[in-house]
N, C-alpha and C positions, 0 to 999 in steps of 0.2 A: 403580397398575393402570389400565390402558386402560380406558374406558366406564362406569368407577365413578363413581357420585355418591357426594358428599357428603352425610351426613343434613344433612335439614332443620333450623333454627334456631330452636326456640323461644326469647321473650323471657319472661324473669320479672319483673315489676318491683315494687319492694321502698323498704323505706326501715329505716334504721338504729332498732332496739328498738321494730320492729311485731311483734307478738305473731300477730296473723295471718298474716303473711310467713311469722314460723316453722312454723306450723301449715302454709301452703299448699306449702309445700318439703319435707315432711314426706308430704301427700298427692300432692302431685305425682311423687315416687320411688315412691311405694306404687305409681300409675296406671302408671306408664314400666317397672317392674317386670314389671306384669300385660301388657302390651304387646308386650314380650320376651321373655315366655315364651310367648305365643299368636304369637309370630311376625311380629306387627304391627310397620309404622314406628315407630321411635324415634326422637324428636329430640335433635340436639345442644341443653342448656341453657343459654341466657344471663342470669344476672341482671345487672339493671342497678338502681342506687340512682337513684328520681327527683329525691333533695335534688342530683345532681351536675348536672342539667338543669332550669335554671328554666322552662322551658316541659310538662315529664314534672311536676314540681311542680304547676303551676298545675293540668293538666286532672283528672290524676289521686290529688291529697292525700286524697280521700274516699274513692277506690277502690280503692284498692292492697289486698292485693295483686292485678297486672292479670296475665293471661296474652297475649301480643301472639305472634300467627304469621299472615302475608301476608294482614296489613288487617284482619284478623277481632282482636277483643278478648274476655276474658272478664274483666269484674271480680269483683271479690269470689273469686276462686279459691280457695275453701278448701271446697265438698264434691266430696270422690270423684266422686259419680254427673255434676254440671256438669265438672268434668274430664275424666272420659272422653267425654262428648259432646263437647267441644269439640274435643276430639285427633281422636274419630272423622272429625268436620266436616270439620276441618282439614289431614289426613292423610290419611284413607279416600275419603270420597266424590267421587265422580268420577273415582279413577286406575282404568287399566285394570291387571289383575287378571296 
């Protein structure tokens, strides 16, 4: 379709048998749910494992899971109310309406 965008790209980043990983994919559909039904931007989701990128390794071993969307990071991503803010952040403010 002509003049359609593409949703936006969130990154997940994750690492194989984090327990918070599961938990933050778990709140993060609940957030993207609520999102959807209020009508809000939803982003396409990307995870990525940082054991595949020794550099995603290095900065964030302690922090995962990260949420990554243009520039902006949220670590530790696993309460609700830090995830909608960030989406709000990240999505919402600034576009015109």
């Amino acid at each position: 379709m002509a003049g359609a965008s593409p949703p936006p790209v969130l990154t997940l980043l994750t690492r194989p048998g984090c327990h918070l990983c599961d938990e933050a994919r778990g709140e993060l559909e609940l957030v993207l749910a609520e999102r959807a039904a209020a009508g809000s931007r939803v982003p396409d989701v990307v995870e990525v494992d940082i054991e595949s990128q020794p550099t995603l390794l290095a900065r964030h071993v302690e922090s995962i899971p990260v949420l990554v969307f243009d520039g902006r990071e949220l670590p530790l991503a696993i309460r609700p109310g830090a995830i909608r803010r960030f989406l709000k952040a990240a999505l919402d403010e600034g576009r015109a309406s």
